[in-house]
N, C-alpha and C positions, 0 to 999 in steps of 0.2 A: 250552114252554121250561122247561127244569128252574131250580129256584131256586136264584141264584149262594151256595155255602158261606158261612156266617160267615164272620170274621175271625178266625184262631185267636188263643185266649183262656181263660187257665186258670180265670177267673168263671163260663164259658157251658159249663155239662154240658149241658143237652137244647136242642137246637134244633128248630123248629116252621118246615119247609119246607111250599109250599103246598099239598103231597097230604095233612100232616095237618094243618092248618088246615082245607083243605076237608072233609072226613071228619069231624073235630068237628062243623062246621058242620051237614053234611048228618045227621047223627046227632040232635044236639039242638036245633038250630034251621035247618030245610028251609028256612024259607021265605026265610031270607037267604043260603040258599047260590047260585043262581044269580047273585049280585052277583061281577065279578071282585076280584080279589087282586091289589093292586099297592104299591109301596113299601115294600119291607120295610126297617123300620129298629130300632138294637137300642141299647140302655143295659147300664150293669152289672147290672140286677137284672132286666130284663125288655125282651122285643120283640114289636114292634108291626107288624102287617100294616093293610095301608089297606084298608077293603073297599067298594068300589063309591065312591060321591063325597063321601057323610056319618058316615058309620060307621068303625071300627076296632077289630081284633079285638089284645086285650094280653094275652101269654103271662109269666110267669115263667120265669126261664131256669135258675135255679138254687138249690137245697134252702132254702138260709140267707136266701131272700126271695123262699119259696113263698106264704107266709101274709099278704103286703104286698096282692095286688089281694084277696085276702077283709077285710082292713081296709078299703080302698075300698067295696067292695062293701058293707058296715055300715053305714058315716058318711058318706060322700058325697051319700046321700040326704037325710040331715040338715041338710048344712053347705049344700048348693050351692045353695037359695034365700036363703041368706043374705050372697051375696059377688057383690059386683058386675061380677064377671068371669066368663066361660065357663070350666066345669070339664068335666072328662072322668066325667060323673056315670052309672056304668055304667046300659043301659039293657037288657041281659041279661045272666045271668050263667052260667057256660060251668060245667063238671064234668069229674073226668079222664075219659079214654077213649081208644081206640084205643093205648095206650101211652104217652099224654101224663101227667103223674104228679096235677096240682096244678089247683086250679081257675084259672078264665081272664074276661076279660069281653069284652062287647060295649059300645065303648060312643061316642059323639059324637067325630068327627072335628072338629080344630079348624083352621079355616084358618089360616095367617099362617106366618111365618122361625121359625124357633127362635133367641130371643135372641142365643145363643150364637154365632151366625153374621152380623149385624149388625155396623155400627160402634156403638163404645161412644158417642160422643157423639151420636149419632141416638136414646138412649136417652131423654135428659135429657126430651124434650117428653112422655113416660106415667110418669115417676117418681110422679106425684103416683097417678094411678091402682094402680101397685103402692102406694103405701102406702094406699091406700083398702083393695083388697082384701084387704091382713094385718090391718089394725086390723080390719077387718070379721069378721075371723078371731079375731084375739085378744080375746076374748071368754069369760068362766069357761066351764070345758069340765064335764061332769059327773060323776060320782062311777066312773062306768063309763066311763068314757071310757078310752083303749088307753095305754100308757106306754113310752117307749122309751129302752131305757139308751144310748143313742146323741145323742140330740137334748134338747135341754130340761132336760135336768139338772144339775144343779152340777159347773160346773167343775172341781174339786174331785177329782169323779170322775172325769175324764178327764183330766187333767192330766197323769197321768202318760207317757201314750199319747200324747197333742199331743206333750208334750215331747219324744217320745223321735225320734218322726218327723221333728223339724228337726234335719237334718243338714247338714253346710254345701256341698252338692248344692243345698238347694231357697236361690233368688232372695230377696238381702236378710234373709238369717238372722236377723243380728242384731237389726235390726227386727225382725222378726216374735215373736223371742224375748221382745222387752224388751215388745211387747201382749203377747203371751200371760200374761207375769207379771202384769202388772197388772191383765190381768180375775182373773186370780186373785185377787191382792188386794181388789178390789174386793167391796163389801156386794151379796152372794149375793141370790137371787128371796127376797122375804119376804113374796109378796102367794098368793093360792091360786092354783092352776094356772088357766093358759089355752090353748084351743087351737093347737098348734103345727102350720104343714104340714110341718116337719123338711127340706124341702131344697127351698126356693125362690129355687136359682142359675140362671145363666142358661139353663144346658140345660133348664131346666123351665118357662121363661115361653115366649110364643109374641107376636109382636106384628106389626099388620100396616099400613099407612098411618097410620102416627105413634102408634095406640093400643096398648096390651095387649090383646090378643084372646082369651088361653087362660094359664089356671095351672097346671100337669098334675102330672101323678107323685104321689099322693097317699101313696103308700106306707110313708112314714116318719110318717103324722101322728100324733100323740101329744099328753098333755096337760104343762103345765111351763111353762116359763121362755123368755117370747118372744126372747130374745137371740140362740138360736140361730137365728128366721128372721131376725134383725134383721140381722146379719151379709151378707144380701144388699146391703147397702147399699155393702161395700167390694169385693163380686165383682161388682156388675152395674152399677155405674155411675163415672164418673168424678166430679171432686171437685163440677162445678158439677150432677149429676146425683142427686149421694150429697146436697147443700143441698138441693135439692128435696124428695125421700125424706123425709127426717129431719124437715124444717119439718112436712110433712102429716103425717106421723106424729106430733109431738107435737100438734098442734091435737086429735089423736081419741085420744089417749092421756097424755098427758106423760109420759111414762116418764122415771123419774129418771137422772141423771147415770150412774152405777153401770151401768145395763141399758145403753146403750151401750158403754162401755167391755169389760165381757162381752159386745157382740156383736161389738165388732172382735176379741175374741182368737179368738172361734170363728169368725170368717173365716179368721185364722192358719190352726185348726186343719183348715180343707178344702184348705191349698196341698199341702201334699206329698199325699194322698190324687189331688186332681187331676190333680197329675202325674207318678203312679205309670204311665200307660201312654200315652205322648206318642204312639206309633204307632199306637194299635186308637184311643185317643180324642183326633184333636190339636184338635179345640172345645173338650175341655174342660180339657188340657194348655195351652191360651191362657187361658181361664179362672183359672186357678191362676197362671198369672204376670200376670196383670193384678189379680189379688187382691194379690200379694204386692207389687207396687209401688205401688196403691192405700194400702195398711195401713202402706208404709215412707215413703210422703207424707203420711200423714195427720197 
C-alpha cells in the first residue's frame, strides 16, 4: 500500500515515504530492515515513522532544522541518564542517501497519548513528575554546550518578534500583551546558563495511565535561561495543574519571582506561532488557545 501524501504544507520540502525509509534502512542498518513501517506522523521540523513495535525512525523535513536530530544525537546521550523520564535517546544514527539530504536517527519508540490529545485536567495527577524531569534538566550545562537564539535567551532579544505577532487575530491580546511587557521588565537570567530542552509543550510530552511516560523532540536543546521551558506551565496545564508544577519546581529549584514571570511572557510568545496553521496542526492550534486563556487568567 503506497504511503498516504503529507498534508500540504509550505514547512515540509522532503518527505520520507516508506520506499525511502526502507532503502536507508536496508543500506545502513539491514538488520532492522525487515521490521514493518507503520504510523507515520509528522511536526514542523521533523517526521516520524514507527518501525516494528519499539523502535522509530525521525527524519528532518526541512533545511532550517536539518541540524536539530545531530544535536540529539550529541547530548542525548549525556542527558538521558540523568532525567527521570523516557527520552527518545537515539540508538542509531542514520546518514544521507538515496536522495535523502540530512542525517536521521533510530531511536526508542515511546508508548503513551501525546499530551496534546488528552483532557487538560487529566493532566494535573503527573504535573509534579514534569517538574521533576526539567529541574533534573536545569542543571549548569557546559562551556560546549549548543545555543539557540530562539529559546533561552533574553527577552529582550525577542521582543521585538513576540511583539509583532500579536495581532488582534490571536485570543485575549491584550492580556497577552500586558505579560509579555512585564517579562520584559522583569530582572533578566543573571545566574550561568542551564540546560534548556527549548520546547517542552504539550505536543512533546507523551503520558500514559496517569503518568509522563516520554519527553521527546529534543531539537531545540540549548544552554540559557530556564524560563523559556518554564512557560510549559501555562500551555500544559490548567490553574490547579500549573499549582502543582510551580510548587515541585521550587522545592528543586527556587527560582526567583522574575523567572516566572519571564516564563509566562514566553508562553505569550508560542500563541500566535501555534496558531499560525489551525488546519495541518489543529493539536497544536488548541494548544495555543488554551495557552492564551491560561496567561489571560492567570
Amino acid at each position: 500500500m503506497p504511503t498516504p501524501p503529507l498534508p500540504r504544507h509550505p514547512m515540509i520540502e522532503v518527505d520520507v515515504d516508506a520506499e525511502l525509509a526502507r532503502a536507508l534502512l536496508v543500506q545502513q542498518h539491514p538488520d532492522l530492515a525487515h521490521l514493518p513501517l507503520h504510523g507515520r506522523t509528522f511536526g514542523w521540523d521533523n517526521l516520524t515513522w514507527r518501525l516494528g513495535e519499539d523502535l522509530a525512525l525521525r527524519f528532518p523535513v526541512r533545511e532550517t532544522s536539518s541540524t536539530l536530530v545531530e544535536r540529539e544525537q550529541r547530548w542525548l546521550p549525556v542527558l538521558a541518564a540523568r532525567l527521570p523520564v523516557p527520552v527518545p535517546r537515539p540508538v542509531r544514527d542514520g546518514r544521507p542517501g538515496h536522495g535523502y539530504p540530512w542525517a536521521w536517527s533510530v531511536v526508542p519508540w515511546l508508548p503513551g497519548t501525546p499530551v496534546a490529545a488528552t483532557p487538560v485536567a487529566d493532566r494535573t495527577g503527573w504535573a509534579t513528575e514534569l517538574a521533576d524531569a526539567l529541574a533534573a534538566l536545569h542543571r549548569p550545562a557546559p562551556p560546549d554546550a549548543p545555543t539557540n537564539p530562539y529559546r533561552g535567551v533574553p527577552l529582550a532579544q525577542r521582543h521585538e518578534v513576540m511583539a509583532s505577532r500579536l495581532t488582534e487575530a490571536v485570543p485575549h491580546v491584550a492580556a497577552l500583551r500586558d505579560a509579555l511587557e512585564a517579562g520584559l521588565a522583569a530582572p533578566a537570567w543573571d545566574r550561568d546558563p542551564v540546560w534548556v530542552h527549548g520546547d517542552p509543550h504539550p505536543g512533546n510530552l507523551v503520558a500514559a495511565g496517569g503518568h509522563l511516560t516520554g519527553l521527546i523532540d529534543f531539537g531545540d536543546l540549548c544552554s540559557g535561561d530556564p524560563a523559556s521551558d518554564l512557560a510549559t506551565a501555562w500551555m500544559t496545564f490548567d490553574a490547579a495543574g500549573r499549582a502543582a508544577f510551580v510548587a515541585r519546581t521550587q522545592e528543586a529549584h527556587r527560582w526567583d519571582a522574575a523567572t516566572w514571570v519571564r516564563a509566562r511572557a514566553w508562553a505569550v510568545s508560542y500563541v500566535p506561532v501555534l496558531l499560525a496553521h489551525p488546519e495541518e496542526y489543529p493539536l497544536m492550534a488548541a494548544v495555543g488557545r488554551h495557552t492564551a486563556a491560561q496567561v489571560a487568567a492567570a
